[in-house]
C-alpha positions as CSV (number, residue, x, y, z in Angstrom):
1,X,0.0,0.0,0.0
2,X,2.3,2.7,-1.5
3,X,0.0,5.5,-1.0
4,X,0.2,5.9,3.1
5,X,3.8,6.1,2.5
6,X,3.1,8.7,-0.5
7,X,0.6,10.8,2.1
8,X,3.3,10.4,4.9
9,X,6.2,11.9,2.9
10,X,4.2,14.7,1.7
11,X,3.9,15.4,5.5
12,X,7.0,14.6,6.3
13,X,7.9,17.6,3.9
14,X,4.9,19.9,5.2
15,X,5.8,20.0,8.6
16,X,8.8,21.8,7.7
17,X,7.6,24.2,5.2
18,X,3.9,24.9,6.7
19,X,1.6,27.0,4.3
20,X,1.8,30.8,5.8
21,X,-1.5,32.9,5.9
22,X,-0.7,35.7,3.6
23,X,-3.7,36.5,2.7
24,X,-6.4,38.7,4.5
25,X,-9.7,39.4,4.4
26,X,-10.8,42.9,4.1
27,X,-14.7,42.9,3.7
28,X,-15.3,41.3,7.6
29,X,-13.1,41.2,10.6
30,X,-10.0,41.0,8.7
31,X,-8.7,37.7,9.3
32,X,-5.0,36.1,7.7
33,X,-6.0,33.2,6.2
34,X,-5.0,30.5,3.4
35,X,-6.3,30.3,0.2
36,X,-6.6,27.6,-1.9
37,X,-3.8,28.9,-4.5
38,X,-1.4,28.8,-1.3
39,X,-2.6,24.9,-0.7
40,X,-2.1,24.4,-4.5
41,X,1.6,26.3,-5.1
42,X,2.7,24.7,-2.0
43,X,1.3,20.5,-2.0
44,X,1.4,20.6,-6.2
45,X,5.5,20.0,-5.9
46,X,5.5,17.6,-3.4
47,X,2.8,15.2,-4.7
48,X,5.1,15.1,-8.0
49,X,7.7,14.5,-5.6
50,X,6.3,11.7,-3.9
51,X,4.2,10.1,-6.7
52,X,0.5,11.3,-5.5
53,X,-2.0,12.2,-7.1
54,X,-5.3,13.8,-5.5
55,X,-8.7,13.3,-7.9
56,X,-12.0,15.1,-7.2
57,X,-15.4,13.4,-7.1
58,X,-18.7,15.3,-6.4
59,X,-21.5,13.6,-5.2
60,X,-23.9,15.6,-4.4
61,X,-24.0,19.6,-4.8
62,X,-27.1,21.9,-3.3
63,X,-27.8,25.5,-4.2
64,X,-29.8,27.9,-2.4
65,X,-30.6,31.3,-3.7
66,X,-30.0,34.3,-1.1
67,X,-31.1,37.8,-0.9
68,X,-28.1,40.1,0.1
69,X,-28.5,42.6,2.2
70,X,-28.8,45.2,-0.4
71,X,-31.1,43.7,-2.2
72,X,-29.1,41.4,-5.1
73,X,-28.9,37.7,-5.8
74,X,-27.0,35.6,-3.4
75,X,-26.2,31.7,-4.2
76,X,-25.3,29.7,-1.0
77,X,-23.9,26.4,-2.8
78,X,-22.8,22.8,-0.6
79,X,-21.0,20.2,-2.4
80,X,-20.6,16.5,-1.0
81,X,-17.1,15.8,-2.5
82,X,-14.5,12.8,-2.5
83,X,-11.3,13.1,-2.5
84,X,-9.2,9.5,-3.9
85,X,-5.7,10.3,-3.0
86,X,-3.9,7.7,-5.2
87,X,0.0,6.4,-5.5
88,X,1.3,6.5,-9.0
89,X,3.4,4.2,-8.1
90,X,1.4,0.8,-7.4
91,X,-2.5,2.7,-8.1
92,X,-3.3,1.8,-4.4
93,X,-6.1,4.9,-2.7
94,X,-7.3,6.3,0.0
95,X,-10.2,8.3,0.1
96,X,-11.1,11.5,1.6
97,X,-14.4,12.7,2.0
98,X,-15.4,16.4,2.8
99,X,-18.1,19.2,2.3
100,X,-17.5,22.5,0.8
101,X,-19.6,25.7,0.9
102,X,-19.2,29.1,-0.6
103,X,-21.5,31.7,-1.1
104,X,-21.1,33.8,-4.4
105,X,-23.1,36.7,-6.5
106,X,-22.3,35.6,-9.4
107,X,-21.2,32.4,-11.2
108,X,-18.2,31.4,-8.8
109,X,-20.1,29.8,-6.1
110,X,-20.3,26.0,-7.1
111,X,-16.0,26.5,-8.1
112,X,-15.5,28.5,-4.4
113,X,-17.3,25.2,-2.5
114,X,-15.4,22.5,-4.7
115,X,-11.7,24.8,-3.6
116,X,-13.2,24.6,0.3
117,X,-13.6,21.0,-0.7
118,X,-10.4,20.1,-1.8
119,X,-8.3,22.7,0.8
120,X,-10.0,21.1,3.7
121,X,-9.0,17.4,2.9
122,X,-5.7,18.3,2.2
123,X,-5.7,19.9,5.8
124,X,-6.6,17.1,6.9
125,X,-5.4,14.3,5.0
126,X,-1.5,16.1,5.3
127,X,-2.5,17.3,9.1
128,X,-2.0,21.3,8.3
129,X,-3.2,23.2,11.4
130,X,-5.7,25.4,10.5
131,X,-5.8,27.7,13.4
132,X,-9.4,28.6,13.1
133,X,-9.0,29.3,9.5
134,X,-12.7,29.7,8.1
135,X,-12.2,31.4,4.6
136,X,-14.2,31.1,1.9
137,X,-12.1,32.5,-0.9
138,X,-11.7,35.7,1.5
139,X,-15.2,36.7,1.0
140,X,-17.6,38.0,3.7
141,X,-21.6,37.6,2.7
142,X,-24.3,38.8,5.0
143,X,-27.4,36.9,3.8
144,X,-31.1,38.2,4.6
145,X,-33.7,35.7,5.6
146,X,-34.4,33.5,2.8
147,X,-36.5,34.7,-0.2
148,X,-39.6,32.9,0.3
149,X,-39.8,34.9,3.7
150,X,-39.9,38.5,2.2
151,X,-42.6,39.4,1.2
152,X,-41.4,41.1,-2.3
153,X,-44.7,41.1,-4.0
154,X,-46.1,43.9,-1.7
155,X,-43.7,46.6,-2.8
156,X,-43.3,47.8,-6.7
157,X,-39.3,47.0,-7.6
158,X,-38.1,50.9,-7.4
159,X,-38.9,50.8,-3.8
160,X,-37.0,47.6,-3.0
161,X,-33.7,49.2,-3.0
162,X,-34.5,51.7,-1.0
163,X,-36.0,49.3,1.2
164,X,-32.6,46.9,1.4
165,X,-30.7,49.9,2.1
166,X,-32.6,50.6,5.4
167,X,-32.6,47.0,5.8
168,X,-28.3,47.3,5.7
169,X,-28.8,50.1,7.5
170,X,-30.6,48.7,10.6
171,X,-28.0,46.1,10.4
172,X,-25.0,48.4,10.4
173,X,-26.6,50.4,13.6
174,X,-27.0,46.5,15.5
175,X,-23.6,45.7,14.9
176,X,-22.0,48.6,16.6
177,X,-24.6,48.1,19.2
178,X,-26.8,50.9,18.4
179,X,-30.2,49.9,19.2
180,X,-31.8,53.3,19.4
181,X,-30.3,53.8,16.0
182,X,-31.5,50.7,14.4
183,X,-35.0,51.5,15.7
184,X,-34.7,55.3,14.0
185,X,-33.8,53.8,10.8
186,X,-36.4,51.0,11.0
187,X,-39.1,53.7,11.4
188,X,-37.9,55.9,8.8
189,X,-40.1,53.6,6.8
190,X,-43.9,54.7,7.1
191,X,-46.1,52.4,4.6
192,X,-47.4,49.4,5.7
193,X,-46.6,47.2,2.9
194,X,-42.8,48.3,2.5
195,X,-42.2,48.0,6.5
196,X,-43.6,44.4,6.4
197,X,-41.1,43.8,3.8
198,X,-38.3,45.5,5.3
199,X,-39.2,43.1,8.7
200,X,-38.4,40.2,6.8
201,X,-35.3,40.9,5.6
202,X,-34.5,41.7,9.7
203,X,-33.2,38.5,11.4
204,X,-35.1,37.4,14.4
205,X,-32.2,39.0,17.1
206,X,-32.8,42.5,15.1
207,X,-36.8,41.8,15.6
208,X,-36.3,41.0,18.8
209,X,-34.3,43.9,20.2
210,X,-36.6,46.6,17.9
211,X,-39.3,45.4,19.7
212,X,-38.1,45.4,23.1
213,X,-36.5,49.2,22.5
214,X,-40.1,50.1,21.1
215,X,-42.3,48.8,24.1
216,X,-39.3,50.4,26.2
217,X,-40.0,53.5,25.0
218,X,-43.9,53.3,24.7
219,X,-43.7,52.2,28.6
């Protein structure tokens, strides 16, 4: 069985050179992490080194569309992926199953999950400490409550902007703690219809503490 021997040298080799987190991520809390091209440019020599060879197999993949918090298209995509890691030298394999999940605007989504995919069982397979590494191709999403929970249809399409941009708003005000402030830009919408709307694209912690701060202040 050639191939544990093939996974053992490539950490043999790993736990001198490590894979360094160069990269940050400026849209969230701006955490160093390490990207897949990092995994790639630094495992790609050794498995020709060592006679391994990693191939992909999806088994499963699920998308779910998102609303963003201002008000675009959001996919959340999971893939169920195998990993054979397999020595060229006698064909023996081991395999590696893991799940990857992105989230993406545009067309990326399904290729950011299959790179999670493939990182994480190489973290694991070759024993790389992550160190709380949780990156998903340095991107930070914020989704809104799934779509079939806003009620969209109330609301002509102008007005949905404006309404996601209170919505972002509110959010913005709850992260730095700002209740008072969330409730003031939650109110700054009058009409029935659009504050329904703009409630469901509030997660149920933001519900919660507009509504105590409003029966606080009605008290």
């Amino acid at each position: 069985m050639k191939v544990y021997k093939a996974i053992n040298n490539v950490q043999a080799d790993l736990s001198v050179l490590g894979i360094t987190k160069d990269r940050r991520n400026m849209q969230g809390s701006g955490y160093n992490f390490r990207g897949i091209d990092d995994v790639y440019n630094t495992i790609a020599p050794l498995l020709a080194k060592h006679g391994l060879c990693i191939l992909p197999r999806v088994l499963s993949r699920e998308c779910v569309e998102r609303v963003s918090q201002k008000g675009g298209a959001l996919f959340y995509v999971t893939v169920d992926a195998e990993f054979d890691f397999v020595s060229a030298e006698d064909g023996t394999k081991h395999t590696v199953k893991t799940f990857g999940e992105a989230m993406d605007s545009g067309d990326k989504a399904t290729n950011k999950a299959m790179s999670a995919a493939y990182k994480y069982a190489c973290f694991q397979a070759f024993s790389i400490p992550t160190e709380s590494d949780n990156d998903a191709d340095a991107h930070t999403h914020t989704p809104a409550p799934k779509v079939s929970a806003i009620k969209t249809d109330l609301v002509p399409p102008h007005r949905m902007n404006v309404i996601a941009d209170v919505a972002a708003a509110v959010n913005e005000r709850m992260s730095a703690d700002d209740v008072i402030g969330a409730v003031a830009e939650y109110s700054g919408i009058t009409d029935v219809e659009e504050k329904i709307t703009l409630w469901g694209m509030l997660d149920s912690k933001t519900r919660s503490a507009i509504k105590k701060q409003a029966e606080s202040t009605k008290g």
